[in-house]
C-alpha positions in Angstrom: -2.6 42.4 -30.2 -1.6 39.0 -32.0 -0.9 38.9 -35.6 -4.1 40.2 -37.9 -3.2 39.2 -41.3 -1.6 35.9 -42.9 -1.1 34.9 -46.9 -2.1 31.5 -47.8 -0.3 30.4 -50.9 -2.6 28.7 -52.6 -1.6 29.1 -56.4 0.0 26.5 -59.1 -2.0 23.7 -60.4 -1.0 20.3 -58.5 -0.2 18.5 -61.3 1.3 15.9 -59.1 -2.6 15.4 -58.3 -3.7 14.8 -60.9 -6.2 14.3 -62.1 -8.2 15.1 -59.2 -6.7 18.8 -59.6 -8.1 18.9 -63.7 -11.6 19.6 -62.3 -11.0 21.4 -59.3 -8.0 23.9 -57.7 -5.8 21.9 -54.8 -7.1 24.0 -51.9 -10.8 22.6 -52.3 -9.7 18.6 -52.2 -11.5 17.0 -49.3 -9.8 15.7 -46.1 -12.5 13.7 -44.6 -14.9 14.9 -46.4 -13.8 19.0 -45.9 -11.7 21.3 -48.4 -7.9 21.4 -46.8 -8.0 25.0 -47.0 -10.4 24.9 -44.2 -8.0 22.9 -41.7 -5.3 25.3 -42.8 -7.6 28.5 -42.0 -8.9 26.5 -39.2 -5.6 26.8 -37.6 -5.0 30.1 -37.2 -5.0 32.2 -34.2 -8.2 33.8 -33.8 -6.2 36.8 -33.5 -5.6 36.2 -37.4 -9.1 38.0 -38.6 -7.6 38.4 -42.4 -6.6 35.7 -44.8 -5.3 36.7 -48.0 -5.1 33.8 -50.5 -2.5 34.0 -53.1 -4.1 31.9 -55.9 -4.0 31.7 -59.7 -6.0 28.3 -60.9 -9.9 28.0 -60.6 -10.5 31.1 -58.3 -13.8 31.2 -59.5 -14.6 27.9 -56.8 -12.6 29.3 -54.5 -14.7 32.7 -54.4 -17.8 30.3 -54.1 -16.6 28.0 -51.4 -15.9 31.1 -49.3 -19.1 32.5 -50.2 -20.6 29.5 -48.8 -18.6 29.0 -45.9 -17.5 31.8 -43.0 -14.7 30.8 -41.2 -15.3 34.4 -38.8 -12.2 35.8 -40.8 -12.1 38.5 -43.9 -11.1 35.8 -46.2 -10.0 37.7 -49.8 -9.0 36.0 -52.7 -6.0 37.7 -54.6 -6.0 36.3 -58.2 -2.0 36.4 -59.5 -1.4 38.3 -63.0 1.1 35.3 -63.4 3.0 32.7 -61.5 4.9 34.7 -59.0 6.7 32.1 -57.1 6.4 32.0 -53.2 7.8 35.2 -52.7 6.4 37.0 -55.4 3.0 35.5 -54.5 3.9 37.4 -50.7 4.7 40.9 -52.4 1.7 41.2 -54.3 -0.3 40.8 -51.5 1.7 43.2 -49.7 -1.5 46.2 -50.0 -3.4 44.0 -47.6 -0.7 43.7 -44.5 -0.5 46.2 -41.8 1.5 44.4 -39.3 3.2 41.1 -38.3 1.9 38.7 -40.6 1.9 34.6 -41.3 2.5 32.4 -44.3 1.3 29.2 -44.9 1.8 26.9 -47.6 -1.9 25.6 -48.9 -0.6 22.0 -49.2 0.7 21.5 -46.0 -1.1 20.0 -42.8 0.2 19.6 -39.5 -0.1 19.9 -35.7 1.7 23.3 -35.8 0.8 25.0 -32.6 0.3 28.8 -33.7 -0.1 30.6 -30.9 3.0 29.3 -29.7 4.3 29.9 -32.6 3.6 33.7 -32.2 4.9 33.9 -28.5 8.5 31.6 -29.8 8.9 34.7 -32.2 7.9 37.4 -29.8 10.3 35.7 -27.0 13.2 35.7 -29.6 12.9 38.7 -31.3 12.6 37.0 -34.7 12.6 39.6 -38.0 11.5 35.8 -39.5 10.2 32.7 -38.0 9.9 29.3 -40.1 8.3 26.0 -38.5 11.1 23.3 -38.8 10.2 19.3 -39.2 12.5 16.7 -38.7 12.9 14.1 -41.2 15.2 10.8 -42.0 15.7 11.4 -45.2 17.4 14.6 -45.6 18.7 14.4 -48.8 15.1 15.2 -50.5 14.9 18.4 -48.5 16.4 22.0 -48.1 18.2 21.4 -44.6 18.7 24.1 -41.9 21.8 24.8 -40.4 20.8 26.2 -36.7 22.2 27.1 -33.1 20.6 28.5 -30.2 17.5 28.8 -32.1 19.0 30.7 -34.9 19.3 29.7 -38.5 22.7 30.4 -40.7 22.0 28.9 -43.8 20.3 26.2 -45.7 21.5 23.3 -47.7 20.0 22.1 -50.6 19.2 18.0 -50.7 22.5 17.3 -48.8 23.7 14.0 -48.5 23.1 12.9 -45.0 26.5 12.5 -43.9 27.1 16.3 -44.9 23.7 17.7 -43.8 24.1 20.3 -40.8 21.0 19.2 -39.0 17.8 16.6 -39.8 15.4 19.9 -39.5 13.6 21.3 -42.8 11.8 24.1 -43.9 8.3 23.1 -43.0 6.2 25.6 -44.6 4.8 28.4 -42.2 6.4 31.6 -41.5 5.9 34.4 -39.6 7.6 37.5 -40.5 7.9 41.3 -39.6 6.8 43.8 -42.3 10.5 44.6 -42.8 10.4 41.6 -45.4 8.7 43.2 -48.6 11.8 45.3 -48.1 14.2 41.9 -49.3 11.1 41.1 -51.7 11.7 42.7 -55.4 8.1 42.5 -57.4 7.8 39.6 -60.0 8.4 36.3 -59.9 10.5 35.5 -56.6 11.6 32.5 -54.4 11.7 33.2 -50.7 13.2 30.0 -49.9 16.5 30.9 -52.7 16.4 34.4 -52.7 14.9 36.1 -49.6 15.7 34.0 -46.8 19.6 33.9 -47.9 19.1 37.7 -48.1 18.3 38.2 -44.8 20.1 35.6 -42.9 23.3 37.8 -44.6 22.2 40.5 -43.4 22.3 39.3 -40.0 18.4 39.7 -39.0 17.3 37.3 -36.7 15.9 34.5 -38.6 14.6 31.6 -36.4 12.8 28.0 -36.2 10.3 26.8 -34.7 10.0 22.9 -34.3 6.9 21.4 -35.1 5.9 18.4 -32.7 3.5 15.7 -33.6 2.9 15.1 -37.3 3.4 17.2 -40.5 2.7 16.0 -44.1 3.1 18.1 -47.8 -0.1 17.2 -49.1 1.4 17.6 -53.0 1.4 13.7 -54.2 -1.6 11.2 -54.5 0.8 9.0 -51.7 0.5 12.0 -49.1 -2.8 12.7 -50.1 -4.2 8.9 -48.9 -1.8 9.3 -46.2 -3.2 12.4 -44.8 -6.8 11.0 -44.2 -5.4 8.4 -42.7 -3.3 10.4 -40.1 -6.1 12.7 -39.4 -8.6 9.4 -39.1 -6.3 7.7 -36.7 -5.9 11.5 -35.1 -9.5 11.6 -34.3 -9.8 7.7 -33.3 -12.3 7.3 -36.2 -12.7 4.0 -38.2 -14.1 5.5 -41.2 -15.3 8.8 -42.5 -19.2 8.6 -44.0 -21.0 11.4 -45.5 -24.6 12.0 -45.5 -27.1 10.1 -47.7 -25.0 6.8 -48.4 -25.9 3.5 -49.2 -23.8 1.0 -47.8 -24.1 -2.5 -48.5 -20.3 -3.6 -48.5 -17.8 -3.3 -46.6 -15.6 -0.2 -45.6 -12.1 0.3 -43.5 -9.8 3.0 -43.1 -11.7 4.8 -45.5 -13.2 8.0 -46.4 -17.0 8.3 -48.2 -18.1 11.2 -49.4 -21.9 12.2 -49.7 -24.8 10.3 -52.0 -22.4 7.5 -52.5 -23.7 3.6 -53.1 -21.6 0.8 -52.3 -23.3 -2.7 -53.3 -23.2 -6.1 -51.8 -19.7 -7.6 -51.6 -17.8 -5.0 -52.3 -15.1 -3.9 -50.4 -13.4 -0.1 -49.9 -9.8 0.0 -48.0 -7.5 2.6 -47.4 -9.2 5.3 -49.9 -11.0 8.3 -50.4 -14.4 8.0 -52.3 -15.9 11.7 -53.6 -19.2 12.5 -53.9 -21.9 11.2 -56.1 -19.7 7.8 -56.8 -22.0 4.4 -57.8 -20.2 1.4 -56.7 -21.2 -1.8 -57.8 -21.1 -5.5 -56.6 -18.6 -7.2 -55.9 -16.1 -4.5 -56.6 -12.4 -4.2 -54.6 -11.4 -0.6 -54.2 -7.9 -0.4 -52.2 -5.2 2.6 -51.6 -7.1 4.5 -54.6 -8.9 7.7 -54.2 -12.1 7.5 -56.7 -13.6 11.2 -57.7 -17.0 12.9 -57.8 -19.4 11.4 -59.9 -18.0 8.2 -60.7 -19.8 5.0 -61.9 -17.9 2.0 -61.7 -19.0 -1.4 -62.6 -20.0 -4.9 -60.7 -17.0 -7.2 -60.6 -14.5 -4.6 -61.0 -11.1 -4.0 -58.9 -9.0 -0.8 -58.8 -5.9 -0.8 -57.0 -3.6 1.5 -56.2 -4.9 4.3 -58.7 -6.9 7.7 -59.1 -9.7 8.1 -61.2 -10.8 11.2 -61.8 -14.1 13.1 -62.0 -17.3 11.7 -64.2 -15.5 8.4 -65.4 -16.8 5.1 -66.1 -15.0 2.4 -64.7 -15.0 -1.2 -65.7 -12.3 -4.4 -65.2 -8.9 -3.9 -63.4 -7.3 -0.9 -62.7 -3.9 -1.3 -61.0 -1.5 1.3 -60.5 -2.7 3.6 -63.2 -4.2 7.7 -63.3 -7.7 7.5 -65.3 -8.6 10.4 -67.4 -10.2 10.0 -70.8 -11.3 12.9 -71.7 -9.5 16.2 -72.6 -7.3 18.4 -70.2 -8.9 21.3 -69.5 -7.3 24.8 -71.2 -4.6 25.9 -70.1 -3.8 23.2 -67.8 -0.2 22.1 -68.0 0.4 19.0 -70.1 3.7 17.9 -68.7 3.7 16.6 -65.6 5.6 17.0 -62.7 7.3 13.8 -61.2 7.1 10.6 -63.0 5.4 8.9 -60.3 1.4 7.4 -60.5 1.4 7.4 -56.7 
């Protein structure tokens, strides 16, 4: 039978992305030159003929991408009253589940094999599966502690002589109906509330190790990185659009469509959206440059995001360029301090 149904959470406004995510909702920024939602949808079981996507910022594109684009599924958007929190987000879309069902993070892209996946939680007996990753670094992380499989408790950002195992919650579940009996409605964190819930109770709650390559796709870092993984995935040198004019030189990079790159000028290690007009002479390198962007002969950005429509002339190092207002709504403090 397979599992039918799986919940995307795709809501919250990536201010982290910003401002990349001022003119558009997370889910719909490109990876070589397609939304990530698709390579998130893309690797589901084709079993999975229902996605339910948990949003609450711009659902308005989101209804038009998937009008535009069938992916062979039942894809429905389900707009949140409110921020719900990740488990919240699950409940309200509990009308649309009839069985076993997945949950994916919308920011996250990895190798994760999912039929394996399924047959790991079938084998096992799992009331909840989560995919593991390992990391170095533990103390940024909620760590796992786990034997035989099975997962007692988590620890919050140990320090890494105290943390049980280098595993982490990685972002996709896969969970018996059972659950929306642990899930109260409102605003509700499955990570701190649920899971600690049913691990107590003594329902199997299990991991699953993902192999190969995982990334959060929440930061302007990640978000270069990603292309670059999936690039070096495919044993592609660049990524090029249709209808571009390319007169400089490009590495490591991804183009978009209708873009113009003039004489001299070199693009490294970025993401260009569509619609961009790039000068002479100009040095674009670890930057990610959005749609519709004009910037001048001679210039050099480095290290920064520019967003959508801006004009862009001199050096840019190490900055975020928005210069017009933030769009209603749209939260004003940021979260993290960091530019990359």
């Amino acid at each position: 039978m397979g599992v039918k149904e799986a919940i995307i959470l795709a809501g919250g406004f990536g201010t982290r992305l910003a401002p990349l995510t001022y003119t558009r909702p997370k889910p719909l920024l490109p990876i070589l030159n397609k939304p990530m939602i698709s390579y998130i949808i893309n690797q589901l079981p084709k079993e999975t003929k229902t996605v339910i996507i948990a949003s609450n910022y711009r659902n308005e594109q989101l209804e038009e991408f998937f009008k535009k684009n069938s992916f062979n599924r039942d894809v429905l958007i389900n707009p949140e009253p409110e921020t719900l929190g990740t488990g919240g987000a699950v409940k309200f879309a509990e009308k649309h589940i009839t069985g076993d069902f997945f949950v994916l993070n919308g920011d996250v892209i990895s190798s994760l094999n999912m039929e394996k996946m399924v047959k790991f939680h079938e084998n096992n007996k799992g009331f909840a599966t989560i995919s593991l990753w390992p990391v170095e670094d533990v103390s940024e992380f909620g760590v796992v502690e786990i034997k035989g499989g099975v997962i007692s408790k988590f620890v919050e950002k140990p320090k890494p002589e105290e943390a049980p195992s280098n595993l982490i919650n990685a972002g996709t579940y896969l969970f018996e109906p059972e659950i929306f009996d642990y899930i109260n409605p409102g605003f509700v964190s499955m990570e701190k509330e649920v899971f600690p819930e049913i691990i107590n109770n003594g329902k199997r709650f299990i991991g699953f190790t993902i192999d190969d390559f995982w990334i959060d796709v929440g930061r302007i870092k990640s978000y270069l990185e990603v292309n670059k993984l999936l690039m070096n995935e495919k044993n592609l040198n660049n990524v090029i659009g249709d209808n571009c004019k390319i007169e400089g030189i490009v590495e490591k990079s991804t183009i978009g469509k209708n873009v113009k790159i003039g004489e001299n000028s070199v693009v490294k290690n970025s993401v260009i959206f569509d619609n961009v007009l790039i000068g002479e002479n100009v040095e674009i390198n670890e930057s990610v440059i959005g749609k519709y962007v004009k910037i001048d002969s001679n210039s050099k950005i480095i290290n920064s995001v520019v967003g959508d429509e801006e004009k862009i002339k001199g050096v840019i190092e190490n900055k975020k360029i928005w210069t017009r207002e933030l769009p209603k709504n749209y939260p004003k403090k940021q979260i993290g301090n960091e530019v990359m």
